[in-house]
ZASE-778347 format. One record per residue (C-alpha): residue number from 1; residue in three letters; x, y, z. Coordinates in steps of 0.1 Angstrom, whole numbers. Example, Ala and Ser with C-alpha at 12.3 -4.5 7.8 and 13.67 -1.06 7.14 Angstrom:
2
{resi: 1	resn: ALA	px: 123	py: -45	pz: 78}
{resi: 2	resn: SER	px: 137	py: -11	pz: 71}
//
This chain:
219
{resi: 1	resn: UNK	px: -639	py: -467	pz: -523}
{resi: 2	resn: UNK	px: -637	py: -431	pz: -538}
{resi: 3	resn: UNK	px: -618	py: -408	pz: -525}
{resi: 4	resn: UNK	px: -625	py: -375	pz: -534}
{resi: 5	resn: UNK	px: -659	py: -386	pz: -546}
{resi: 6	resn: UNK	px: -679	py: -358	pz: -542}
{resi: 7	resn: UNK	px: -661	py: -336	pz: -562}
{resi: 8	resn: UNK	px: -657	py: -332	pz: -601}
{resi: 9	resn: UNK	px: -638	py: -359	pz: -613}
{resi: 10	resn: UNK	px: -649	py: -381	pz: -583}
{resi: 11	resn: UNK	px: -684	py: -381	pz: -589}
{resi: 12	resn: UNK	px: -684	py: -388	pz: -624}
{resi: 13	resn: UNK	px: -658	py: -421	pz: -614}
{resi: 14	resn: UNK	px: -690	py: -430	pz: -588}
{resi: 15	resn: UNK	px: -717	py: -426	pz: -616}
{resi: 16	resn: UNK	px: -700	py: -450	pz: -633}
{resi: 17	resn: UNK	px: -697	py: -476	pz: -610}
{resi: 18	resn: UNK	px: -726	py: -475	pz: -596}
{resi: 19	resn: UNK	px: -740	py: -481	pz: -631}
{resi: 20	resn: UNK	px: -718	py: -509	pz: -636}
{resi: 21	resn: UNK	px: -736	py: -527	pz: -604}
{resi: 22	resn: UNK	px: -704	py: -519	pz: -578}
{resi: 23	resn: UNK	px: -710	py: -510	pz: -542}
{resi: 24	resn: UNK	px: -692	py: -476	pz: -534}
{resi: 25	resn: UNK	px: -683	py: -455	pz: -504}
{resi: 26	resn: UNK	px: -673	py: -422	pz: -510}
{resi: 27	resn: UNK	px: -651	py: -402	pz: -484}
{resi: 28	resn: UNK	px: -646	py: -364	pz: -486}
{resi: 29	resn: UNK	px: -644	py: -341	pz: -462}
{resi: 30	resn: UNK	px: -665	py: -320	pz: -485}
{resi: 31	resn: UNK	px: -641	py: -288	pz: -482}
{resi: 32	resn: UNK	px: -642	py: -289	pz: -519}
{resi: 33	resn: UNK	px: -670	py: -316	pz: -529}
{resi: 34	resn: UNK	px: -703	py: -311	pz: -532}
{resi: 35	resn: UNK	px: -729	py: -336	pz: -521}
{resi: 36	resn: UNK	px: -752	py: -322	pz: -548}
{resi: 37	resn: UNK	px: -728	py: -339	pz: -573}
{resi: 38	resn: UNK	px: -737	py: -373	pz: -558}
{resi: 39	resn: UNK	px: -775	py: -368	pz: -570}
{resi: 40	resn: UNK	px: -798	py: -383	pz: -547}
{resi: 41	resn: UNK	px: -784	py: -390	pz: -508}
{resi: 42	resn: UNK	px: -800	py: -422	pz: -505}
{resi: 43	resn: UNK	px: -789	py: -444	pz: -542}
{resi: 44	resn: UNK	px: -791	py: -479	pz: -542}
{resi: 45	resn: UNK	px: -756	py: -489	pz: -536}
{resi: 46	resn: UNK	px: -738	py: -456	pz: -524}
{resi: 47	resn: UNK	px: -725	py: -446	pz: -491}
{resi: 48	resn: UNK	px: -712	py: -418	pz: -485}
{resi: 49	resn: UNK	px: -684	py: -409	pz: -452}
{resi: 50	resn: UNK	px: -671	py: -376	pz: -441}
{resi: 51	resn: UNK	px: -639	py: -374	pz: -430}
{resi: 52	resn: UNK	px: -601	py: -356	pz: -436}
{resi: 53	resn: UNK	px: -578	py: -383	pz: -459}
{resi: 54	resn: UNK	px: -551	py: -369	pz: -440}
{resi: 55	resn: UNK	px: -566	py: -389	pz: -407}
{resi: 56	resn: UNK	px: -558	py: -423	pz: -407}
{resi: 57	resn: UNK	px: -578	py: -434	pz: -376}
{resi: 58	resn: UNK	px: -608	py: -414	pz: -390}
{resi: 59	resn: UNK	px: -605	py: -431	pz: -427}
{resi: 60	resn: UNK	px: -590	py: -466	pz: -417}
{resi: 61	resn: UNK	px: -624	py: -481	pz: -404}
{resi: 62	resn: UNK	px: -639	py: -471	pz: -438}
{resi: 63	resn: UNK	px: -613	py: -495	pz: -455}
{resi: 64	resn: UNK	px: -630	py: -524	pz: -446}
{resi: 65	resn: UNK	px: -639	py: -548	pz: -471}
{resi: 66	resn: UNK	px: -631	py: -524	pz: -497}
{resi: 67	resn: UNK	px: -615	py: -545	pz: -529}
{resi: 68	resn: UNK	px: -608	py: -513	pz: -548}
{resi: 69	resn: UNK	px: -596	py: -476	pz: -539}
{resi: 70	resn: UNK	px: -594	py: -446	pz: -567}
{resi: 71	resn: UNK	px: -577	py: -421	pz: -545}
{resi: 72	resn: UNK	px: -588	py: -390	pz: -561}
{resi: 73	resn: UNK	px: -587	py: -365	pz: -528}
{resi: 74	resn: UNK	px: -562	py: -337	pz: -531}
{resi: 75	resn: UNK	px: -562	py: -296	pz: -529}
{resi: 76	resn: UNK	px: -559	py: -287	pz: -565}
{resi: 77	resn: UNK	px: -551	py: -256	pz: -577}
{resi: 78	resn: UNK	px: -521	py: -237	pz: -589}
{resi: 79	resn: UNK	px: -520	py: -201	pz: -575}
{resi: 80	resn: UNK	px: -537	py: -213	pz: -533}
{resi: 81	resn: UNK	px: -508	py: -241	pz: -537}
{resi: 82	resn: UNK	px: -481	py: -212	pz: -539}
{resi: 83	resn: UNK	px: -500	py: -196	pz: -512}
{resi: 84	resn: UNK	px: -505	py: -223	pz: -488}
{resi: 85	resn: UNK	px: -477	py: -249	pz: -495}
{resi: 86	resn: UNK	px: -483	py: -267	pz: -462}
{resi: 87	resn: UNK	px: -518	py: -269	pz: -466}
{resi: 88	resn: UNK	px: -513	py: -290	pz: -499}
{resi: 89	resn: UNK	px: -485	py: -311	pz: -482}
{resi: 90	resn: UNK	px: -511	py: -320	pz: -459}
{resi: 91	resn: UNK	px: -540	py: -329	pz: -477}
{resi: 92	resn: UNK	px: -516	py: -344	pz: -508}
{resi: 93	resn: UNK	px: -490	py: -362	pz: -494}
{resi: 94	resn: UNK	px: -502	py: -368	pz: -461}
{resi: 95	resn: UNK	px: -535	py: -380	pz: -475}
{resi: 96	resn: UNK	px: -520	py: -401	pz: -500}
{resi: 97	resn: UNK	px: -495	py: -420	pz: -472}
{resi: 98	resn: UNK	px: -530	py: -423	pz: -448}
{resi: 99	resn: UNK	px: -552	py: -439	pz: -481}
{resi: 100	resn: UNK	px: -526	py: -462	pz: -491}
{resi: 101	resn: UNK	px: -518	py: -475	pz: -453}
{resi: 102	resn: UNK	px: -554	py: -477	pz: -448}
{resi: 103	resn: UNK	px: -556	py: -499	pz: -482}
{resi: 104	resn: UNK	px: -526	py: -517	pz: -470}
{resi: 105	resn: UNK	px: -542	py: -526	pz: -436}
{resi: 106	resn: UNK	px: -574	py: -541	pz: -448}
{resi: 107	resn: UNK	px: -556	py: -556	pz: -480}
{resi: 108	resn: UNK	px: -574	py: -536	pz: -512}
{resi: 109	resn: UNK	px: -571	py: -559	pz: -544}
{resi: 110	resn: UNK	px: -563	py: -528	pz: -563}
{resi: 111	resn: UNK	px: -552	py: -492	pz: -552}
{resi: 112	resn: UNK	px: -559	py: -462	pz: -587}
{resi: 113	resn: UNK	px: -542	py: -428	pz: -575}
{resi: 114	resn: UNK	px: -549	py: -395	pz: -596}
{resi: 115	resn: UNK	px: -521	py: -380	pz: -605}
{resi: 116	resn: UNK	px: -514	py: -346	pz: -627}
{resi: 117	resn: UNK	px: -498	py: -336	pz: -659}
{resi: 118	resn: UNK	px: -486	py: -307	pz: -641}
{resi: 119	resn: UNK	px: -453	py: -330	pz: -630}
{resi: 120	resn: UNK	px: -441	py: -329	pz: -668}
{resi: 121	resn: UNK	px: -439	py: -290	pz: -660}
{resi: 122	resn: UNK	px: -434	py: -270	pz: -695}
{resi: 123	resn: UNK	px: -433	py: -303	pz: -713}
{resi: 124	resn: UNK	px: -407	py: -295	pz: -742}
{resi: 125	resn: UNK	px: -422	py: -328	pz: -762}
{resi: 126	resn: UNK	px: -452	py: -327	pz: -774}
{resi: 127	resn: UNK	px: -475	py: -348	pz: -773}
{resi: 128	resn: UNK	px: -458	py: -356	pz: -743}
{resi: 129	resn: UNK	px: -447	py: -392	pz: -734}
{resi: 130	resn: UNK	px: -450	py: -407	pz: -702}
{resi: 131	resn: UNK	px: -413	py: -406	pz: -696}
{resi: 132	resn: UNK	px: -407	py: -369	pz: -708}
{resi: 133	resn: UNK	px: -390	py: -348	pz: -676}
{resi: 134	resn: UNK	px: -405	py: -346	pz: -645}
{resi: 135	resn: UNK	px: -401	py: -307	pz: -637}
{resi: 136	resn: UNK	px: -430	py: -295	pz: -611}
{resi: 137	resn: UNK	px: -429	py: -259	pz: -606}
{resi: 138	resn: UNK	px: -453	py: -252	pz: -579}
{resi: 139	resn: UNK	px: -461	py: -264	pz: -549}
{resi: 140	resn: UNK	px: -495	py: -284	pz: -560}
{resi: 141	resn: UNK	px: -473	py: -300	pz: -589}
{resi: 142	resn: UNK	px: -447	py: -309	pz: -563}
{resi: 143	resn: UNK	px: -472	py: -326	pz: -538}
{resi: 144	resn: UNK	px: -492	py: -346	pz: -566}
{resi: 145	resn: UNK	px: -458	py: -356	pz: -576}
{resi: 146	resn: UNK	px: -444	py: -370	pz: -543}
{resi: 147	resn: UNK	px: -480	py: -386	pz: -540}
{resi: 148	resn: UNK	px: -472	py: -404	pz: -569}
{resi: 149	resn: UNK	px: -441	py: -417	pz: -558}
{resi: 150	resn: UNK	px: -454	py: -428	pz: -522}
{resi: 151	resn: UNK	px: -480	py: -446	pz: -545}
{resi: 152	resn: UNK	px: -453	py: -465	pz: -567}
{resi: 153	resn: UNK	px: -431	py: -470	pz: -531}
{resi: 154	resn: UNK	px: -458	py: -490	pz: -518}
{resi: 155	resn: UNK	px: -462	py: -509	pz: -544}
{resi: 156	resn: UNK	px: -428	py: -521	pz: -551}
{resi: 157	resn: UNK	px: -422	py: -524	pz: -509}
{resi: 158	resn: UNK	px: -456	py: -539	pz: -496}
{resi: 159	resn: UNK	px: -467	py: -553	pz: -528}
{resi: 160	resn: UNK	px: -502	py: -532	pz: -534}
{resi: 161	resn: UNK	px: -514	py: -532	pz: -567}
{resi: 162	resn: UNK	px: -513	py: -496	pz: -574}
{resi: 163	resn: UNK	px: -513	py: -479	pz: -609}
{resi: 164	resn: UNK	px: -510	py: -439	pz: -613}
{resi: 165	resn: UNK	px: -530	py: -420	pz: -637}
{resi: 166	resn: UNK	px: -518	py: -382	pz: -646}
{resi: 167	resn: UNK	px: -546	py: -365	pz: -656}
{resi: 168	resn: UNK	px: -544	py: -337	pz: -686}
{resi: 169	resn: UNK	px: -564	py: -309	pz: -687}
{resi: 170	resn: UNK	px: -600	py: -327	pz: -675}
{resi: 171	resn: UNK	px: -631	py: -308	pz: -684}
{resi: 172	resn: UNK	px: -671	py: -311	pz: -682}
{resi: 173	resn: UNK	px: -699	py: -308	pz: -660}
{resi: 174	resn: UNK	px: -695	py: -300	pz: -624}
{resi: 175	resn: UNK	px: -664	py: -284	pz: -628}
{resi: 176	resn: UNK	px: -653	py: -252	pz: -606}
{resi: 177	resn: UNK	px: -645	py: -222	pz: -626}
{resi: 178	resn: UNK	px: -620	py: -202	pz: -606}
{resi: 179	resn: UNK	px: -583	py: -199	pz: -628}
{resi: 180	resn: UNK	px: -584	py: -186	pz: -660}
{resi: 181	resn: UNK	px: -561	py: -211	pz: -680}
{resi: 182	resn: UNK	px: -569	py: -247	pz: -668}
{resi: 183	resn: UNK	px: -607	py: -242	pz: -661}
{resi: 184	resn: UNK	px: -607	py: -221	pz: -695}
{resi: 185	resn: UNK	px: -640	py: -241	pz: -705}
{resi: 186	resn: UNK	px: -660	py: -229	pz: -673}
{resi: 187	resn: UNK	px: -647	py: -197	pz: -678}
{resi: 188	resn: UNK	px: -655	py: -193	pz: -715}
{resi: 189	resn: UNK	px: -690	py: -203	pz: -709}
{resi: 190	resn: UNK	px: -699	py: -183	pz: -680}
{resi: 191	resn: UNK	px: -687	py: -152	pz: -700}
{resi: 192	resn: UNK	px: -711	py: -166	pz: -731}
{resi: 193	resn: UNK	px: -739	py: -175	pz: -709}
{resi: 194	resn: UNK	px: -737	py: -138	pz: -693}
{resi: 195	resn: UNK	px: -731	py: -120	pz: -731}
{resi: 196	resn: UNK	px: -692	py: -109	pz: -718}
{resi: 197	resn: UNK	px: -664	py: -106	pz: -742}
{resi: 198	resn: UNK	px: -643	py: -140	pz: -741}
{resi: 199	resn: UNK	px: -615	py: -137	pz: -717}
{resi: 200	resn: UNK	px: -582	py: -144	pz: -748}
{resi: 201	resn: UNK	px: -544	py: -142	pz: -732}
{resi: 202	resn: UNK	px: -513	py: -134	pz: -755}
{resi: 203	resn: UNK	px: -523	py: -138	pz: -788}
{resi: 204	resn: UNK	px: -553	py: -163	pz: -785}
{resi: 205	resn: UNK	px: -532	py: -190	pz: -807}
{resi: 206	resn: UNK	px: -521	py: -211	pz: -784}
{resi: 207	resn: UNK	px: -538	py: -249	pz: -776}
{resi: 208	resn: UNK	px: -539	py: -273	pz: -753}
{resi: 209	resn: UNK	px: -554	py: -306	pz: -747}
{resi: 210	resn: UNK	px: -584	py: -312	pz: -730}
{resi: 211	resn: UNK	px: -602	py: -348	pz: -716}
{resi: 212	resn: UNK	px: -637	py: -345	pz: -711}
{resi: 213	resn: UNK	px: -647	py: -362	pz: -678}
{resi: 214	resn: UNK	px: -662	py: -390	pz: -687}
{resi: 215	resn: UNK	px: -637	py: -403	pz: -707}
{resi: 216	resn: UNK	px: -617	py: -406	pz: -674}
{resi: 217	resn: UNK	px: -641	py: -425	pz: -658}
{resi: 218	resn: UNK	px: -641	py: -448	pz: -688}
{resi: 219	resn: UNK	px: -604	py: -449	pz: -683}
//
């Protein structure tokens, strides 16, 4: 199970196991997804479900059989988190709480949650270690966050095998472009592609670490 699956990072995870010879249901309520990033509708393997993460008696049925769940559903987004802090609570805490009770119910073998850099805030180590501060200073931060600890809760409560990856900076095809810092790759090429000057903030010498997409899947 996929959650999220139809979206950037998502679809890239079901490439790869469906290449690896896994069966694999997607769920998205395609508000941000794409089924175009799943290729083909009908691939040998792949089934795809529709439905809010947030909805427990929508999802739960979907559970079924599953062995493994990468939860990857969530609003992302820095600026429509500030703007819509309930909405996010929703879809990324809510959601999370639904996937892992719905994993829990039909006893998943293995439970993967994305999580985000963005808890570390303005990391003061650098590179920044696992167990630098957790400062989240906006809503989507916050709600990836308290996902994460939900995630942990149930596994040290109901004894589901759950480990949380936070995600840096995670770049590469099928990416949206909107933002102008953490989709700086989409942006930068867009301007290229149409001949406009390169969109550079302060003095164009700061950097930042990237992951290219695949190299997530990998992961």
């Amino acid at each position: 199970m996929v959650t999220g699956g139809a979206g950037f990072i998502g679809s890239h995870l079901v490439d790869r196991l469906l290449a690896d010879g896994h069966q694999v249901t997607v769920l998205d309520d395609f508000s941000n997804g794409k089924m175009a990033n799943l290729g083909a509708a009908k691939r040998d393997g792949l089934s795809v479900a529709e439905a809010d993460v947030s909805d427990y008696a929508a999802i739960s049925p979907h559970f079924a059989g599953v062995d493994w769940v990468f939860h990857l559903a969530a609003k992302a987004a820095i600026v429509p988190s500030i703007q819509e802090p309930m909405v996010y609570h929703k879809a990324n805490v809510d959601g999370t709480i639904a996937v892992l009770e719905a994993a829990r119910t039909h006893g998943v073998k293995r439970f993967v949650y994305a999580a985000s850099s963005s808890c570390y805030g303005l990391a003061e180590q650098l590179p920044t270690p696992e167990d630098a501060p957790i400062s989240p200073m906006y809503p989507y931060a916050l709600t990836k966050h308290v996902g994460e600890s939900y995630v942990l809760h149930w596994s040290n409560v109901y004894k589901l095998p759950c480990v949380s990856l936070r995600f840096f900076n995670v770049y590469g095809p099928r990416s949206s472009t909107p933002g102008a810092y953490g989709a700086v790759f989409g942006v930068f090429l867009a301007q290229k592609l149409t001949g406009r000057p390169l969109t550079i903030v302060g003095n164009g010498e700061q950097s930042r670490d990237f992951t290219y997409v695949t190299d997530v899947a990998a992961a």
